[in-house]
DODREN-610158 format. One record per residue (C-alpha): z, x, y. Coordinates in Angstrom, 3 decimals. Last residue first. Example, Ala and Ser with C-alpha at 12.3 -4.5 7.8 and 13.67 -1.06 7.14 Angstrom:
<recs>
<rec <7.140; 13.670; -1.060>>
<rec <7.800; 12.300; -4.500>>
</recs>
This chain:
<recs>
<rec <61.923; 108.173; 79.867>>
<rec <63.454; 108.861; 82.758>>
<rec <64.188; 112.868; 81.768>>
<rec <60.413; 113.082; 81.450>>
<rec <59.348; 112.337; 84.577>>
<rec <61.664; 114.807; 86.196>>
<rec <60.377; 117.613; 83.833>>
<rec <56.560; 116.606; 84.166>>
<rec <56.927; 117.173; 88.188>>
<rec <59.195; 120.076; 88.000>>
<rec <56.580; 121.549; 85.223>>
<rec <53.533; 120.878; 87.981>>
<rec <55.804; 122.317; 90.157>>
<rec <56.355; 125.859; 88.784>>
<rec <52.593; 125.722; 87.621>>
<rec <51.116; 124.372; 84.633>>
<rec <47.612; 125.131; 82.795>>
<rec <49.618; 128.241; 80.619>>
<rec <51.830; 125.444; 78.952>>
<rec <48.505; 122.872; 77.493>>
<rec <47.113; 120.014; 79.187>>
<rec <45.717; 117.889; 76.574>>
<rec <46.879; 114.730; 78.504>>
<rec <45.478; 116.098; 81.975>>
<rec <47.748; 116.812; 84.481>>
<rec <48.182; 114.265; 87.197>>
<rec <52.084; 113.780; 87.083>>
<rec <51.525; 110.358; 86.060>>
<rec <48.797; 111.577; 83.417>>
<rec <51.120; 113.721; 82.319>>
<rec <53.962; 111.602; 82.070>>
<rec <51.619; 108.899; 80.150>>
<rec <50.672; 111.544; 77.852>>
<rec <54.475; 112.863; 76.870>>
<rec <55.589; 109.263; 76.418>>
<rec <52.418; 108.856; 73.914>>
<rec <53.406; 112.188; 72.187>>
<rec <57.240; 110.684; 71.433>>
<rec <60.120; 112.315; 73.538>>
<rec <62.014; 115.593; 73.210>>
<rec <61.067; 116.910; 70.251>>
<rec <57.671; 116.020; 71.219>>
<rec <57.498; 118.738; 73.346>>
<rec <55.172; 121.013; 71.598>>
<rec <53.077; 118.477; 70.637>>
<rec <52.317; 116.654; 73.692>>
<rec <52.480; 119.720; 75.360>>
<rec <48.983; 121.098; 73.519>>
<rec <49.838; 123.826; 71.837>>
<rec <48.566; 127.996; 72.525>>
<rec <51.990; 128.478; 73.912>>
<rec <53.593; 126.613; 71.121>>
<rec <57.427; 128.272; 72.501>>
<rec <55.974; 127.955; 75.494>>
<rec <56.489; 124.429; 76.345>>
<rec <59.741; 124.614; 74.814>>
<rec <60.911; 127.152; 77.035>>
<rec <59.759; 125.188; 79.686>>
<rec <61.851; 121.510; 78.420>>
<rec <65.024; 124.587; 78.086>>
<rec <64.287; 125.578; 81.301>>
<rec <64.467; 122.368; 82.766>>
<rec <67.448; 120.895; 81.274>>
<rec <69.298; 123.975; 82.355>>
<rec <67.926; 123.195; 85.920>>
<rec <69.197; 119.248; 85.534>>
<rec <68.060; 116.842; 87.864>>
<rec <65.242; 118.937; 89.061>>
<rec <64.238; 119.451; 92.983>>
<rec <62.858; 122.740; 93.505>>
<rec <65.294; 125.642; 94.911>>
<rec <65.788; 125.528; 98.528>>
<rec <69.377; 123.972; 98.455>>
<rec <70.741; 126.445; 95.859>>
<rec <69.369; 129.376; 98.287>>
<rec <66.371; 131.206; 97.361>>
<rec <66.368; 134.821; 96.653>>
<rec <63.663; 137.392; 98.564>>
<rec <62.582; 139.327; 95.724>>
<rec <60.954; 142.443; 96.497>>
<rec <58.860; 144.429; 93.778>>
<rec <58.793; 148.230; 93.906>>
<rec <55.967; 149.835; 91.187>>
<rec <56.293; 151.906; 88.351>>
<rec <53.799; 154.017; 86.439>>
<rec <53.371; 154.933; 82.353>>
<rec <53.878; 156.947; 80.085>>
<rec <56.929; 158.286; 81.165>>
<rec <57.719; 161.973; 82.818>>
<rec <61.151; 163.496; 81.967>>
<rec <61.287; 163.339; 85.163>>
<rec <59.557; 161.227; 87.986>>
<rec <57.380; 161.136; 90.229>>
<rec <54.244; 162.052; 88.161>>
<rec <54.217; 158.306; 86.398>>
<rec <53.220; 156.841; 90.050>>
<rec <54.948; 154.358; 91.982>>
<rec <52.604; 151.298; 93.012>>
<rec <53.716; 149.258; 96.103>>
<rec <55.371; 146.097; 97.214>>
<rec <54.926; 143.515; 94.699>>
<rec <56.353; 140.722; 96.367>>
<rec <58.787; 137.941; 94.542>>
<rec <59.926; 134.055; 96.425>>
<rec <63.480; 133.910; 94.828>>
<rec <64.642; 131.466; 92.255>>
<rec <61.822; 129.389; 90.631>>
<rec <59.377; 131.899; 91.304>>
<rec <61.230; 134.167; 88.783>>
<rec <61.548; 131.500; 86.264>>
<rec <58.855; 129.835; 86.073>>
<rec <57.059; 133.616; 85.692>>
<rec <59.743; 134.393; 83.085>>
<rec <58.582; 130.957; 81.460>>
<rec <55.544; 133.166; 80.114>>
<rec <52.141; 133.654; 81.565>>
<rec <50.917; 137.229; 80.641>>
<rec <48.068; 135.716; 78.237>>
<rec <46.477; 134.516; 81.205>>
<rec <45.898; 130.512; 81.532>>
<rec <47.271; 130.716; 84.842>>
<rec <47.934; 133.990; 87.126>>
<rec <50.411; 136.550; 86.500>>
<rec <51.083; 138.492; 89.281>>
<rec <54.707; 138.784; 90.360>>
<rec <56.420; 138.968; 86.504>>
<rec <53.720; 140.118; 84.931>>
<rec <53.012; 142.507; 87.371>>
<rec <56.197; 144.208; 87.665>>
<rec <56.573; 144.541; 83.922>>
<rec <53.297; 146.824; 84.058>>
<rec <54.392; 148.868; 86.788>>
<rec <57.584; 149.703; 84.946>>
<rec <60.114; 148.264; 87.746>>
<rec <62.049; 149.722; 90.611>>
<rec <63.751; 146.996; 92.068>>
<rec <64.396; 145.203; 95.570>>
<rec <66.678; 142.003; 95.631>>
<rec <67.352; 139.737; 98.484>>
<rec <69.645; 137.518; 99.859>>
<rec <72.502; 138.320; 97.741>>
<rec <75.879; 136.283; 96.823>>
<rec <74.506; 132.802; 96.718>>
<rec <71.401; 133.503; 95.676>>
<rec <72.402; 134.609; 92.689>>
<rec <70.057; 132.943; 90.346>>
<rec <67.841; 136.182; 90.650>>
<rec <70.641; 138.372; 89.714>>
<rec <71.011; 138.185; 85.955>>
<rec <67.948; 137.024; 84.750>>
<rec <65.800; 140.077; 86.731>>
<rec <68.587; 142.779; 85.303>>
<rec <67.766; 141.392; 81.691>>
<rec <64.153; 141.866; 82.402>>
<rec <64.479; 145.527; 83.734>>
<rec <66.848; 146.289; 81.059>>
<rec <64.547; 148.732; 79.231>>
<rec <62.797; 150.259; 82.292>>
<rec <65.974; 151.703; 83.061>>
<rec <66.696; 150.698; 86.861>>
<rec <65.557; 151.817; 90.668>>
<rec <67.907; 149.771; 92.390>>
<rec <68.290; 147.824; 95.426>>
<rec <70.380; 144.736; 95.684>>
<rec <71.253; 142.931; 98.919>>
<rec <75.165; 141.657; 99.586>>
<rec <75.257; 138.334; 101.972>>
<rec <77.266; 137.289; 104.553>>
<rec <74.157; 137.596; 107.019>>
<rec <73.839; 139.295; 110.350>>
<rec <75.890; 136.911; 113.419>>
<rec <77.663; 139.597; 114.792>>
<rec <80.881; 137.389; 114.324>>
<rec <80.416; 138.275; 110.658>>
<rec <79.460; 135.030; 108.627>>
<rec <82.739; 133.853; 106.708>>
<rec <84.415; 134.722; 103.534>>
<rec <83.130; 138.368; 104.019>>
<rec <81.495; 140.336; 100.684>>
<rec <83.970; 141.997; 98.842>>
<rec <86.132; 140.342; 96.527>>
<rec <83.143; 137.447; 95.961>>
<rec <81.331; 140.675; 94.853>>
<rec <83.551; 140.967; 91.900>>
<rec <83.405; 137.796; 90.442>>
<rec <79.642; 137.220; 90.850>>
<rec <79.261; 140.547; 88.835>>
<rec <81.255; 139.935; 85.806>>
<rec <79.769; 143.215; 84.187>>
<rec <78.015; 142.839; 80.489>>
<rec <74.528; 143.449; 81.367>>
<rec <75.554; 145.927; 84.122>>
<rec <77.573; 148.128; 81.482>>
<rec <80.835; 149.548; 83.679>>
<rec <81.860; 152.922; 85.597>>
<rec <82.490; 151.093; 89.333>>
<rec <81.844; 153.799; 92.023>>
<rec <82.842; 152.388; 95.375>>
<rec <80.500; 154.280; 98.245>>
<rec <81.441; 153.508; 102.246>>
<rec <84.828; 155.658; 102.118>>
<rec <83.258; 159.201; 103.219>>
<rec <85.092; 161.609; 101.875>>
<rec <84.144; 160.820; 98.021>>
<rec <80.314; 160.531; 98.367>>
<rec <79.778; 163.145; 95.979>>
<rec <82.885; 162.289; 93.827>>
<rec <82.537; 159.522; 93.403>>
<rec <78.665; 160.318; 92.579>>
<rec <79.789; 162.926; 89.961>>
<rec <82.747; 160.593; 88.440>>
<rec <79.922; 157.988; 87.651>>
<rec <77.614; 160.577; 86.317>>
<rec <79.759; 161.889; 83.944>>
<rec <81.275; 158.250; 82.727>>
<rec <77.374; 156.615; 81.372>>
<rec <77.487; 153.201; 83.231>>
<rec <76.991; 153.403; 86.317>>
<rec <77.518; 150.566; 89.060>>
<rec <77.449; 151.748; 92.348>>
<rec <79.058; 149.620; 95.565>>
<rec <77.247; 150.737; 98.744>>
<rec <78.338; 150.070; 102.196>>
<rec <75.366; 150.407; 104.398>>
<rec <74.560; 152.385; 107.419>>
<rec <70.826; 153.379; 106.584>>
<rec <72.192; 157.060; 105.771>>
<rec <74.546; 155.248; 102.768>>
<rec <71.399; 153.811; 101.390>>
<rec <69.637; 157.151; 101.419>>
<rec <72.294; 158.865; 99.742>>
<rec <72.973; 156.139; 97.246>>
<rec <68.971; 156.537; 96.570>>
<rec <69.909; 160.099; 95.629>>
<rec <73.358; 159.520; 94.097>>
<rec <72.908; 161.473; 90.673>>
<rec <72.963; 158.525; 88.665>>
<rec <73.009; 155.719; 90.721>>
<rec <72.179; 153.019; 87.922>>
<rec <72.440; 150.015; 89.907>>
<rec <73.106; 149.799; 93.136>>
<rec <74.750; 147.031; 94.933>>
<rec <74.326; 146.876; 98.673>>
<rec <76.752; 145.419; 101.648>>
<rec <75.104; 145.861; 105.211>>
<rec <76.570; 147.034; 108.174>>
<rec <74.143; 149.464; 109.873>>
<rec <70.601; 148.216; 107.833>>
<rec <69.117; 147.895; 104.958>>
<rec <65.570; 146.296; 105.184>>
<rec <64.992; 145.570; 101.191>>
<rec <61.455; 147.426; 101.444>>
<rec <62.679; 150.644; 103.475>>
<rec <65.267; 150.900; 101.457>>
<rec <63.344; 150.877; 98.722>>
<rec <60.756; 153.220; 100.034>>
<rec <62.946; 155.763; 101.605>>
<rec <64.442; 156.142; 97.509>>
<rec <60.040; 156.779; 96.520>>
<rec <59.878; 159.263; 99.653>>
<rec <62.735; 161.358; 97.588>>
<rec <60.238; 162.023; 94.907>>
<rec <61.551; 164.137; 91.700>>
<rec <63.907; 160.702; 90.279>>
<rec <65.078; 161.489; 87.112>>
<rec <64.426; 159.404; 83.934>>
<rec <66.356; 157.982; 81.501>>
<rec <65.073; 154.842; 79.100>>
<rec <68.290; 154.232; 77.347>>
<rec <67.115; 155.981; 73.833>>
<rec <65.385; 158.653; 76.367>>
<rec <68.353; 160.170; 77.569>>
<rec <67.532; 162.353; 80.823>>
<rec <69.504; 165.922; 80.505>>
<rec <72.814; 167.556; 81.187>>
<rec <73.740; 170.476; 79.616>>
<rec <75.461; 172.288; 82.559>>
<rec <73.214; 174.417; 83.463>>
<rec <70.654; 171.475; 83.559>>
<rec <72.581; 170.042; 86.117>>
<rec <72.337; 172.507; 88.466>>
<rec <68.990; 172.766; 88.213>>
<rec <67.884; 169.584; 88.978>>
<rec <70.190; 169.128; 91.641>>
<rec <69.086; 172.379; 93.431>>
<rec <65.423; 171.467; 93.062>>
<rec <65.940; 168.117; 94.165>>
<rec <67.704; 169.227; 97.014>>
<rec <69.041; 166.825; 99.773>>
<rec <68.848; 167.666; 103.165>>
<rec <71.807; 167.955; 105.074>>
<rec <73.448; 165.645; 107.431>>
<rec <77.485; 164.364; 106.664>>
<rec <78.055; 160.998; 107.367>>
<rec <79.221; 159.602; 110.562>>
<rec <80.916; 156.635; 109.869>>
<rec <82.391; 153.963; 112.273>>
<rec <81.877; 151.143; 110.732>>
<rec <81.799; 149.679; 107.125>>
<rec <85.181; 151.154; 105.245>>
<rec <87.432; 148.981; 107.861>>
<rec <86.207; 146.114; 106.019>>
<rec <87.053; 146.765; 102.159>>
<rec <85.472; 149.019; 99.699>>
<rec <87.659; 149.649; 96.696>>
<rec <87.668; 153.716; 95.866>>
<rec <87.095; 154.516; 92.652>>
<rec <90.274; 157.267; 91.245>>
<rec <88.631; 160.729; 90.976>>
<rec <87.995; 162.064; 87.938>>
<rec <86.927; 165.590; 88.538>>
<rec <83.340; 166.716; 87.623>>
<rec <82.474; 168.198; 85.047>>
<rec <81.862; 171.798; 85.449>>
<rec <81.157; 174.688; 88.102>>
<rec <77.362; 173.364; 88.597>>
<rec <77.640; 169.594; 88.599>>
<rec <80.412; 170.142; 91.832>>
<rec <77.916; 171.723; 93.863>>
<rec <76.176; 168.339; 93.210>>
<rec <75.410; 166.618; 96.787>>
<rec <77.613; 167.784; 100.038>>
<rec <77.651; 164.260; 101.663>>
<rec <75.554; 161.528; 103.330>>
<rec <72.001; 162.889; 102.398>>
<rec <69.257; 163.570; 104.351>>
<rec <66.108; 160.914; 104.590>>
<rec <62.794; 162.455; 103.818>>
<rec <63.460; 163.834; 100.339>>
<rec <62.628; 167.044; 99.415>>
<rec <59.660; 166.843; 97.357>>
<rec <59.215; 168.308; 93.684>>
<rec <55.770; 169.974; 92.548>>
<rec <57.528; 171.716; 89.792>>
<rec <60.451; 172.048; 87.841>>
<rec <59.894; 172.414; 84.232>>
<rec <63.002; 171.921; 82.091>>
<rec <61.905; 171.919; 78.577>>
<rec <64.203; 169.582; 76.432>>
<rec <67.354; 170.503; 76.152>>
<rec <69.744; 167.358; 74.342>>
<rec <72.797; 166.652; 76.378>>
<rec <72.463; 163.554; 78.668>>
<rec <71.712; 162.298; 81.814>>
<rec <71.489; 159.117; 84.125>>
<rec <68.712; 159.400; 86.658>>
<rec <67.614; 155.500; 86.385>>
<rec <64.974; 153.567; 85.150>>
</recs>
């Protein structure tokens, strides 16, 4: 869920908004109210763009914002699950929950108007945007545009070579101050890629040590608090714990955010593993296929929903060594009771 916008007027009502309690970096959308904003080249972060900033302090008006871009047509796009941020304490929250901090690299996703940018940005990091719809992109460039800490790149996340272009970026070599190499990700994201988003950066422990997104409260849970043999079990949950160690942090409501959905959000953390600290299989793509599997005959026994792979007696005796019962079905396993049955499997 993001603040991108679009043309169709719905009604506009503006109430109960909060003022956010971190000011923003820069002068925020005078520009939205006398026309589209210029197209202003992106500007590639480097270095010498980290230090020494003193952004601009002024409080940063919702109201203002709002209003200013509804003058111009501009409105929350429901087909790509739109919404506007109203509560700037939500933004201090997921900073607050990924620790950003003077000298830190952050990708954004879906800045939209630049109100978590801003808060980023006033934490001391260097921020590179992604946004995808063009008006919005040239309105945070050029919100941020004096400052040199913000690169604005107008692509589709789900079909952006990420890893490529943070290798570009991020320092070759730990900084001499001895914080980490590594980019952080915080984002508050269209509900309806929250699940491609999570696939995509999870396994990137290599480039970012943590992750921090603004889920649908619902998806959140699933992915963080699904327990065994519920219904909300999938290989998603193998998955996520697989990669990163997740947190639900806390509970967003509906009411914070406009057009209003149907339902809540919540911040989840995930703190990304490194390569050598994920679980010991011989082949992860081997793995997640034998999981997928698994599920694909969720309410199966694994001896017949993996029998593709070996014969039902092989499947027993595996389970038995890996001390799972030989009815055991997917939704009995954890993350390392499927490691176990995986590596026992590929020596058969």
């Amino acid at each position: 869920m993001n603040s991108l916008l679009h043309s169709a007027p719905p009604a506009f009502p503006i109430t109960h908004i909060r003022a956010s309690t971190s000011p923003p970096a820069h002068d925020s959308l005078a520009a939205a109210s006398a026309g589209k904003p210029p197209r202003t080249p992106s500007r590639k972060l480097s270095a010498s763009t980290t230090s020494k900033r003193k952004p601009k302090v002024q409080e940063d008006d919702y109201r203002s914002t709002l209003e200013a871009l509804n003058s111009k047509g501009r409105f929350p796009r429901k087909s790509l699950g739109q919404h506007y941020m109203l509560d700037g304490s939500v933004n201090d929250e997921l900073v607050a929950a990924a620790n950003v901090k003077e000298g830190d690299t952050v990708l954004e996703i879906g800045p939209g108007t630049g109100s978590l940018t801003n808060v980023i940005v006033n934490a001391g990091a260097t921020v590179l945007a992604i946004e995808k719809d063009p008006y919005m992109a040239a309105l945070v460039r050029e919100r941020f545009a004096g400052l040199g800490c913000v690169e604005v790149l107008e692509k589709d996340f789900t079909r952006f070579d990420l890893c490529a272009h943070m290798s570009s970026i991020l320092p070759k070599e730990t900084p001499t101050d001895g914080n980490s190499s590594l980019a952080k990700v915080v984002a508050n994201i269209p509900f309806n890629i929250s699940t491609d988003v999570v696939k995509q950066l999870l396994p990137m422990g290599d480039v970012f040590s943590e992750v921090v997104l603004l889920l649908q409260d619902e998806a959140a849970l699933r992915l963080v608090g699904s327990s065994l043999d519920s219904s909300d079990y999938r290989p998603i949950n193998i998955f996520v714990n697989f990669y990163s160690d997740p947190e639900y942090k806390i509970k967003v409501s509906r009411t914070s955010f406009f057009p209003q959905p149907k339902v809540d959000a919540a911040i989840v953390s995930f703190k990304l593993k490194q390569t050598v600290d994920y679980p010991r299989v011989s082949s992860i793509k081997s793995f997640f296929s034998m999981v997928n599997s698994a599920f694909n005959g969720k309410r199966k026994m694994l001896r017949k929903s993996l029998q593709h792979i070996c014969s039902p007696s092989d499947i027993e005796s595996a389970l038995c060594a890996a001390d799972l019962l030989p009815t055991s079905r997917p939704e009995e396993l954890t993350l390392e009771d499927f490691v176990r049955l995986h590596n026992l499997l590929v020596k058969i």
